[in-house]
C-alpha positions as CSV (number, residue, x, y, z in Angstrom):
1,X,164.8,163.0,112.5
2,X,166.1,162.3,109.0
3,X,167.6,158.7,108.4
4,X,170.7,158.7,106.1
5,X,173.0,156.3,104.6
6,X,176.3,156.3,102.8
7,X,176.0,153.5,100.0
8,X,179.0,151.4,98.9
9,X,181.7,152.4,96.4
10,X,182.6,149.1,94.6
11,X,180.5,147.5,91.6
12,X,178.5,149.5,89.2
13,X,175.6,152.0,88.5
14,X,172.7,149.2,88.9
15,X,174.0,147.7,91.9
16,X,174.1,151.2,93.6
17,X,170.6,151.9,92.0
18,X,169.4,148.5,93.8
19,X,170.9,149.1,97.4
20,X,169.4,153.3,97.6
21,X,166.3,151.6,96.0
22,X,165.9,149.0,98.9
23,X,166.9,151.7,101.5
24,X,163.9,154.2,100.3
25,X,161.5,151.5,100.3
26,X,162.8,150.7,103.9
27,X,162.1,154.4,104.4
28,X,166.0,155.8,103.9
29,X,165.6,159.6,103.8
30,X,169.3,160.2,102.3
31,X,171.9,158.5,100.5
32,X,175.2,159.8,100.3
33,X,177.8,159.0,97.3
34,X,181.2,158.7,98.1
35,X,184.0,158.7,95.1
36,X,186.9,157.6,96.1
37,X,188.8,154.4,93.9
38,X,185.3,153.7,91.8
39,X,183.2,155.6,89.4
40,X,182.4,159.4,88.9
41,X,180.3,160.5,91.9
42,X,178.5,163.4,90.1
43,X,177.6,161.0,87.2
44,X,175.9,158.2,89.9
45,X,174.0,161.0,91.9
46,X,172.3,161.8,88.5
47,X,171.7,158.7,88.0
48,X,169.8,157.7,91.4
49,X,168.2,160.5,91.3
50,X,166.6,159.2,87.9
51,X,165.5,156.1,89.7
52,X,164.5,156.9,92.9
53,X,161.4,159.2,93.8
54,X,161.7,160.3,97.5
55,X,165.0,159.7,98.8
56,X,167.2,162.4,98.9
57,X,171.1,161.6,97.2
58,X,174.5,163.5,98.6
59,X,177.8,163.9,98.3
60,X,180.0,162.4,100.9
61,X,183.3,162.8,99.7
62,X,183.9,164.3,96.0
63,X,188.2,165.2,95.2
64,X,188.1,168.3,93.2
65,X,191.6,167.7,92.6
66,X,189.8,164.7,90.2
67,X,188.2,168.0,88.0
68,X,188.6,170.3,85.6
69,X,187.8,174.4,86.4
């Protein structure tokens, strides 16, 4: 059984890096992004992904009425 988590969608790029951090040294499995009122949600997935080394990061919820084809 995988443990997953959706992180929160207010403040910025650090304090999302600290909260998925804590969670994979907790032993999180995934962490899913949701973009809703905040910042891009492709941008922060790249950017845990650069910080973290086992946890796996998700979408939750990304509009792609937000996008561009």
């Amino acid at each position: 059984m995988k443990l997953a988590m959706q992180i929160g969608y207010s403040g910025g790029f650090e304090d999302a890096v600290a909260q998925v951090q804590a969670l994979e040294k907790a032993g999180m499995d995934i962490a899913y992004v949701a973009e809703a009122y905040g910042y891009d949600g492709v941008s922060l997935m790249g950017y845990l992904a650069a910080k973290t080394e086992t946890v796996q990061i998700a979408a939750g919820i990304l509009p792609i009425y937000t996008r561009t084809p």
